[in-house]
C-alpha positions as CSV (number, residue, x, y, z in Angstrom):
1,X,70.1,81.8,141.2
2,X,72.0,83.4,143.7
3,X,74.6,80.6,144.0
4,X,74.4,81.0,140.2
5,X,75.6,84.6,140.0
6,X,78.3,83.7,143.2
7,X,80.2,80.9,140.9
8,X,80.3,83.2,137.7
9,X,81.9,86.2,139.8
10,X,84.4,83.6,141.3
11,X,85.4,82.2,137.6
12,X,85.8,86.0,136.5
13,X,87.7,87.0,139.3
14,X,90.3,83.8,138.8
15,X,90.1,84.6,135.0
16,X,91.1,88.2,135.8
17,X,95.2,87.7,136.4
18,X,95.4,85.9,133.3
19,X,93.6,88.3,131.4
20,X,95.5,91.1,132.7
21,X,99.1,88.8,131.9
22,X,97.6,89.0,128.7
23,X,97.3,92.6,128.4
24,X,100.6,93.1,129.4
25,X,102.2,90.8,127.0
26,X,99.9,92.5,124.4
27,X,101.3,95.8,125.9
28,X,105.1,94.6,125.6
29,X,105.0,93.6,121.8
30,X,106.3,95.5,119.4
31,X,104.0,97.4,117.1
32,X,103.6,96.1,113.9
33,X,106.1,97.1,111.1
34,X,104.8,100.2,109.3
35,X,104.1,100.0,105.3
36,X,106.8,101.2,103.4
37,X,107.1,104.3,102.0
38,X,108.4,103.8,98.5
39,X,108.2,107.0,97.2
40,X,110.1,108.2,100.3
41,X,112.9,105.4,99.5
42,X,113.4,106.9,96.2
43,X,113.9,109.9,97.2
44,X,116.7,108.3,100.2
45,X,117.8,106.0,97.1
46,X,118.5,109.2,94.9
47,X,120.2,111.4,97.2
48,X,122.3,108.4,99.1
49,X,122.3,105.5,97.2
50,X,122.8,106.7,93.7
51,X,126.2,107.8,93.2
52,X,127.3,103.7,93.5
53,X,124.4,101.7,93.0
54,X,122.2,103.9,90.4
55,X,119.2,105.5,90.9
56,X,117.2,102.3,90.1
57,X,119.3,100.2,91.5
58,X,121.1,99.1,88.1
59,X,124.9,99.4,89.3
60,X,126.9,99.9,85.6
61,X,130.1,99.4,88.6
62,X,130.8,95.8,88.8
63,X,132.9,96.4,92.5
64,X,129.0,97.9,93.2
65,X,126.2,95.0,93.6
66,X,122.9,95.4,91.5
67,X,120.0,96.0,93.9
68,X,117.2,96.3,91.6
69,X,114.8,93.2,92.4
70,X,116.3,92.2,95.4
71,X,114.3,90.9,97.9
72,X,113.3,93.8,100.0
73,X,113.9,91.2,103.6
74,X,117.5,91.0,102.4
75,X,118.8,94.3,101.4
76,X,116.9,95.5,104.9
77,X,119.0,93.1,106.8
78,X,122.2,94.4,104.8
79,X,121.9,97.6,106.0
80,X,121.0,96.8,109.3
81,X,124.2,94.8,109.3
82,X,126.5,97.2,108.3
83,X,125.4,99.4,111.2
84,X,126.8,99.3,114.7
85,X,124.2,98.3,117.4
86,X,123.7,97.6,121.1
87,X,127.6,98.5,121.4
88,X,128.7,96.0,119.6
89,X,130.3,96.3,116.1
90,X,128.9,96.3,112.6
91,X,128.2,92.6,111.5
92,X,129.0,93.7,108.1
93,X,132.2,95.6,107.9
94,X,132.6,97.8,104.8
95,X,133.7,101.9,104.9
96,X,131.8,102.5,102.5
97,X,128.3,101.2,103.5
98,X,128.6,101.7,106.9
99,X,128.8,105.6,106.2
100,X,126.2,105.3,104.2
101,X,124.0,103.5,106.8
102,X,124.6,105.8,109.0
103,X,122.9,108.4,107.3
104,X,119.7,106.6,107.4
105,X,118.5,107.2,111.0
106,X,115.6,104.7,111.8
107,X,114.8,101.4,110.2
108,X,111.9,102.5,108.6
109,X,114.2,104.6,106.6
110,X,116.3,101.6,105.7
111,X,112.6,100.0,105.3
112,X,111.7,102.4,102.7
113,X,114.8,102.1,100.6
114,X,114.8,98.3,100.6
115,X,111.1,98.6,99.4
116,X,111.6,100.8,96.4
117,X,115.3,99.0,95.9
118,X,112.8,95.4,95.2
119,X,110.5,97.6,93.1
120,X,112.8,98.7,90.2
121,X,113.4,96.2,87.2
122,X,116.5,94.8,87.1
123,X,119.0,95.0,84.3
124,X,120.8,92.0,84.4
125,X,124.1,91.1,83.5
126,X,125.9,88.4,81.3
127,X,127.9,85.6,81.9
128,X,131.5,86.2,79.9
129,X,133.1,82.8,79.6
130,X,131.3,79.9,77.9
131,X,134.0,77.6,79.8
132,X,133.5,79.0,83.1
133,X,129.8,78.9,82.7
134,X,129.7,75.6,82.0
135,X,131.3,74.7,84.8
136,X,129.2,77.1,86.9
137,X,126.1,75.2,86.2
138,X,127.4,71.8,86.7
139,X,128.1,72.8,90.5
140,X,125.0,75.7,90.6
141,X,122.9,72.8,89.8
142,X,124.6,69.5,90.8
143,X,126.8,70.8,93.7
144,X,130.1,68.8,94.1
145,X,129.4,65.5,95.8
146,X,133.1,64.8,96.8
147,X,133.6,68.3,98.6
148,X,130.2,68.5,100.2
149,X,129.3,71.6,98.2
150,X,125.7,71.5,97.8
151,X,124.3,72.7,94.9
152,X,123.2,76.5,94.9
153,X,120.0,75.8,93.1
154,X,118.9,74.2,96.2
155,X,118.9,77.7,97.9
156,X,118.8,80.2,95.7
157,X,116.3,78.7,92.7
158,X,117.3,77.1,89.4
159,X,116.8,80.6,87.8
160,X,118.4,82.4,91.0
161,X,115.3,84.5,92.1
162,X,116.1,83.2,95.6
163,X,113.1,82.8,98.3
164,X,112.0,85.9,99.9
165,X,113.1,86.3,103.2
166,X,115.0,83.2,103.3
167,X,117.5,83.6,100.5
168,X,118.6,86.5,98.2
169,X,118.0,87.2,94.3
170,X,121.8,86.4,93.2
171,X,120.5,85.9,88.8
172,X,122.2,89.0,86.8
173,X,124.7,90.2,89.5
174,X,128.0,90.8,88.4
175,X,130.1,87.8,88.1
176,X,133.2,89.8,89.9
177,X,131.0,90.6,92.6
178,X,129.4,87.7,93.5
179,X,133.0,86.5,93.2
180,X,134.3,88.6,95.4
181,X,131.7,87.7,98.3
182,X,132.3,84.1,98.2
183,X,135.7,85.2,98.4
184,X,134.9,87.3,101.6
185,X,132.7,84.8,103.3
186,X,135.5,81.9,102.4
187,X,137.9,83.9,104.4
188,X,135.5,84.8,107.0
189,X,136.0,88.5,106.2
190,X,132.2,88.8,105.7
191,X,130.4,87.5,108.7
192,X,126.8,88.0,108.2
193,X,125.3,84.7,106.8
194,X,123.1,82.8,109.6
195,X,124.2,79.9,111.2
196,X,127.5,80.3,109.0
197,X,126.0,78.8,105.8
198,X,127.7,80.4,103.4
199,X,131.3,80.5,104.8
200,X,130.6,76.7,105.2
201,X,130.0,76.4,101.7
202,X,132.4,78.8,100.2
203,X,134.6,77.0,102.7
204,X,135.0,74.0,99.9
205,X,135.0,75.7,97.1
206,X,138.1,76.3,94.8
207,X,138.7,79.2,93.4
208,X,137.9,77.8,90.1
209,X,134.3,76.8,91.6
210,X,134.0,80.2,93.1
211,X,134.7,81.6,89.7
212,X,133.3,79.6,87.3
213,X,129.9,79.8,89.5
214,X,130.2,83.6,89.7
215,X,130.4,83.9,85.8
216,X,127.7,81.2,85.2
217,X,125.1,83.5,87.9
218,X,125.9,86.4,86.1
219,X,124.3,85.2,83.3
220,X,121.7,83.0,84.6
221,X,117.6,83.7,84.0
């Protein structure tokens, strides 16, 4: 019995510096992301946010991206990126929204506004060339083989509701914004895409692709 009660102590007191490692990792990991606040991120929304993107989120400014809808992961990594951090430079590099970011002070701010942002219903908006759009869906759905443009479908949906947390909501923006980001990203003015996928992509596309895709999204469902 004794020599029992001996070997258990022994196995404890081995078990003991791994339990304590343990602890510490436990101790070292960041606390769990707090619930947002929605009602707190329309109030942020309403006295920041408004004046460009609409209360809702339903931008009527086509230079101004609809953000009703959105996948709450994306538009928290969007403001995060247009924010310096650790000394080093905004990832996303834009006037506007980087003094707007700035006002929101912790990311559970940006947390909150993201959340309500995804709540709203979005108003979407309409494609405006019947050409354009027809081309748009041959390459949204089909890609372009010879170029290496995959299609966007593959990403982004057939209808464009994107994949949470992967891949953004891009059905009902306006057609000259989405333009002008596969612009930006072609040109490697905007930065912010992991592992570069969409300046490869919008690396082989024409500006008729870019185009005729932009117009087809803006209508798409």
């Amino acid at each position: 019995m004794k020599r029992a009660r001996i070997s258990v102590l022994l196995s404890a007191l081995a078990a003991l510096p791994l339990a304590c490692a343990g602890i510490a990792r436990a101790a070292e990991a960041p606390a769990a992301a707090a619930k947002p606040d929605i009602a707190k991120g329309q109030k942020i929304a309403t006295q920041v946010c408004a004046a460009c993107h609409a209360a809702d989120g339903n931008s009527v400014a086509p230079t101004n991206p609809r953000l009703a809808g959105q996948h709450p992961e994306y538009l928290l990594k969007q403001l995060m990126n247009f924010k310096p951090a650790d000394g080093k430079p905004a990832e996303r590099n834009n006037v506007v929204m980087g003094g707007m970011a700035s006002t929101l002070s912790s990311v559970d701010e940006m947390r909150d506004v993201a959340a309500y942002f995804a709540a709203q219903k979005p108003k979407p908006d309409a494609a405006k060339s019947k050409d354009l759009a027809v081309i748009g869906e041959k390459l949204y759905r089909g890609g372009n083989a010879a170029t290496g443009v995959p299609a966007c479908a593959s990403c982004h949906g057939p209808n464009g509701a994107g994949i949470p947390a992967l891949y953004p909501r891009i059905s009902g923006q306006f057609a000259e914004y989405a333009e002008a980001q596969l612009r930006a990203f072609r040109s490697g003015e905007r930065a912010n895409d992991p592992q570069k996928m969409m300046r490869t992509v919008a690396a082989r596309m024409s500006d008729l692709e870019i185009k005729a895709v932009s117009d087809y999204v803006a209508g798409l469902r």
